[in-house]
C-alpha positions in Angstrom: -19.7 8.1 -12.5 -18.7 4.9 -10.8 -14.9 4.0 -10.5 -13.1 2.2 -13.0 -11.3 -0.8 -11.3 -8.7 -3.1 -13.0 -9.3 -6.6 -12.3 -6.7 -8.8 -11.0 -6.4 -10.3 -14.2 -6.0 -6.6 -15.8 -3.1 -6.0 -13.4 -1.2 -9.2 -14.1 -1.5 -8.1 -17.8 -0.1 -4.8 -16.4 2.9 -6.4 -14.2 3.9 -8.0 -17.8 3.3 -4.9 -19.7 5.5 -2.9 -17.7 8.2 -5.5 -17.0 7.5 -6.2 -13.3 10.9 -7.5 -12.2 9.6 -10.8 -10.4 10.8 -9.2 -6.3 8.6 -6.5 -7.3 5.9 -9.0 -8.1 6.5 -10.9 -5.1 6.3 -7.9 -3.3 3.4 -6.8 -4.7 1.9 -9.2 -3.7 2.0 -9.8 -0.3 1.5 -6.1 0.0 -2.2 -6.8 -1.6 -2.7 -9.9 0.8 -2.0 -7.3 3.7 -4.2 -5.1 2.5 -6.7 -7.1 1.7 -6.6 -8.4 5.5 -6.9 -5.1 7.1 -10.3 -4.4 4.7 -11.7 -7.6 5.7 -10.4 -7.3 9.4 -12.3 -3.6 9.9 -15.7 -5.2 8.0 -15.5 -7.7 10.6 -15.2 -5.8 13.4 -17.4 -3.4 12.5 -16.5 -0.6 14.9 -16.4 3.0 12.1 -18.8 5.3 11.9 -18.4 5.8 8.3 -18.0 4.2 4.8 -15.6 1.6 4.5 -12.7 0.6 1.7 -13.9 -0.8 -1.3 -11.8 -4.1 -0.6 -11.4 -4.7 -4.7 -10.3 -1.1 -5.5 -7.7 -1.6 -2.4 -6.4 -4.7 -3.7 -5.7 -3.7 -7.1 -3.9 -0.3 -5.6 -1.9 -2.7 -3.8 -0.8 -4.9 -7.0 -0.2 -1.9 -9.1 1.6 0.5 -6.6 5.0 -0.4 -7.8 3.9 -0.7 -11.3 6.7 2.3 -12.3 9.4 0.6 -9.9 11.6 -1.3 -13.0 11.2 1.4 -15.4 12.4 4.1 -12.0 15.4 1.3 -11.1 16.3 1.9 -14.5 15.9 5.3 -15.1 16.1 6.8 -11.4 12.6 8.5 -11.5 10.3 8.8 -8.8 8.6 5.6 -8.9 5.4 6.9 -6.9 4.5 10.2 -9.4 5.2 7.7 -12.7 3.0 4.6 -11.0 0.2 7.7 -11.0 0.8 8.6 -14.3 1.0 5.1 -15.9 -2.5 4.4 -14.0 -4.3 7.4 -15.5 -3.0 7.0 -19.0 -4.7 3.0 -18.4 -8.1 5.0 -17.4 -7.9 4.1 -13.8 -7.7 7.4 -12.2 -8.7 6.5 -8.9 -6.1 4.3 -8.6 -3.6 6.4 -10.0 -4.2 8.4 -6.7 -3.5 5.6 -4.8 -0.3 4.5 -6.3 0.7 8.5 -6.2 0.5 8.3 -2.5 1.2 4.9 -1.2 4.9 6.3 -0.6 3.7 9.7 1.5 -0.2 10.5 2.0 -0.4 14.2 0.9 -3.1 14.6 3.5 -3.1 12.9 7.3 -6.6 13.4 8.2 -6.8 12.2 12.1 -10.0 13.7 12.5 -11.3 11.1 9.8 -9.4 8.5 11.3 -10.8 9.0 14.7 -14.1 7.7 13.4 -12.8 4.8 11.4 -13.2 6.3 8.2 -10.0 5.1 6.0 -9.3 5.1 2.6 -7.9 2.4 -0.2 -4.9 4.8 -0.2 -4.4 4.5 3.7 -5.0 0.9 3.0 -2.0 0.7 0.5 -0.1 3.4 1.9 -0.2 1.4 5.2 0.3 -2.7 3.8 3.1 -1.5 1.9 4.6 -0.1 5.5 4.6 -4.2 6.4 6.0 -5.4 3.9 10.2 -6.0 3.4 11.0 -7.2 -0.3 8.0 -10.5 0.1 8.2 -10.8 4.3 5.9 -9.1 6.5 7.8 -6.8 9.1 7.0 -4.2 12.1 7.5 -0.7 10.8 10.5 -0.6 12.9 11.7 -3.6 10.9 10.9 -1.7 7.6 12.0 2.0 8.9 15.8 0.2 9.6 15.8 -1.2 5.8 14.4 2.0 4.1 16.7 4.2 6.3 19.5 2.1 4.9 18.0 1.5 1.4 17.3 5.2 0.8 18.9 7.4 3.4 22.0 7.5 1.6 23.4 8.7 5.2 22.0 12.0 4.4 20.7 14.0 7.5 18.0 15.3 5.3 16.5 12.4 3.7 16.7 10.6 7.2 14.9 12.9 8.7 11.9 12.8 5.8 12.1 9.0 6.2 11.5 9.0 10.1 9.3 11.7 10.1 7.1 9.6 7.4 7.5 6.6 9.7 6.2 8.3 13.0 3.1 9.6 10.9 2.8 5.9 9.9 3.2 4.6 13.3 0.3 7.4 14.4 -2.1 6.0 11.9 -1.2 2.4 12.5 -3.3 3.4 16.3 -6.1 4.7 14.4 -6.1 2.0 12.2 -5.9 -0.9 15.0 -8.4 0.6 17.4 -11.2 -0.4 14.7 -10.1 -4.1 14.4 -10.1 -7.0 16.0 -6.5 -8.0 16.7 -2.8 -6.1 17.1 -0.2 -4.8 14.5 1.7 -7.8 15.7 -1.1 -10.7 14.8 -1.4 -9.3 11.1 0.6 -12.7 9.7 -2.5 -14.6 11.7 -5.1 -12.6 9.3 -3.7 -12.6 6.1 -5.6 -14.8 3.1 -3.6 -17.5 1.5 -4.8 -15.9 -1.5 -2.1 -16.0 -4.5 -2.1 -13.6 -6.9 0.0 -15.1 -9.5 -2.6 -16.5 -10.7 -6.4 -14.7 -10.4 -8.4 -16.1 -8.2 
């Protein structure tokens, strides 16, 4: 059965549907332009031995992966396992699997990764990594504000949060040895694609 994919129309209708605060959006956003880039950058290069990232299912992973973020300000629920739920009541089950792991990946499959072979969820779970509020960062840039945002100066959620980051930072090598420039020349790559309104 082939996979059901929102458009980007369909998620627009979604970011109003579930009250998208407009940082979220913005966010949102420039996560998908990220991610987009990086599905682009490892067609172009060409180096995997396997099946690449379907780039449309990736992008609209990355517009909907905060989808449950207002309602979880609000309500102070996990915004990752909602975001999964809200996508498979829509009928997008595939995506709800992205949006369930774009905050930890349940699995880290190196061996995978060693031949190029990456997921839209790696996609997602990665752009997202790169991207404070609407301003694409290093992962040490990000790791400081999520330490701060959601540490809570607890020894024990710090220690999740970095240990999440140096998995990250692991797969940002795999990642970057099948494309064509560095971590820090991402900016260079990225469409000027606006999402606001569908393309």
């Amino acid at each position: 059965m082939p996979k059901r994919i929102p458009s980007i129309d369909q998620c627009l209708e979604f970011h109003d549907q579930f009250e998208m605060l407009d940082n979220i959006r913005a966010h949102s956003f420039v996560v998908a332009r990220v991610a987009e880039s990086l599905v682009e950058g490892l067609y172009r290069a060409d180096k995997n031995e396997g099946p690449l990232p379907d780039k449309e299912e990736v992008i609209a992973g990355a517009l909907l992966h905060d989808i449950a973020k207002t309602l979880c300000i609000k309500t102070d629920c996990r915004h990752a396992e909602i975001g999964r739920q809200i996508c498979f009541e829509l009928g997008y089950p595939e995506i709800s699997e992205i949006v369930a792991e774009h905050v930890v990946l349940k699995e880290f499959t190196a061996d995978l990764y060693t031949q190029g072979i990456f997921g839209a969820k790696e996609m997602v779970f990665y752009a997202d990594k790169r991207v404070r509020h609407d301003q694409v960062v290093s992962l040490a840039d990000r790791l400081e504000y999520i330490l701060e945002r959601y540490g809570d100066n607890n020894p024990n959620k710090e220690h999740l949060i970095r240990q999440n980051f140096t998995q990250t930072l692991d797969f940002e090598r795999y990642l970057f040895n099948f494309l064509d420039f560095l971590p820090e020349e991402i900016t260079n790559y990225i469409s000027p694609r606006q999402f606001s309104t569908a393309q």
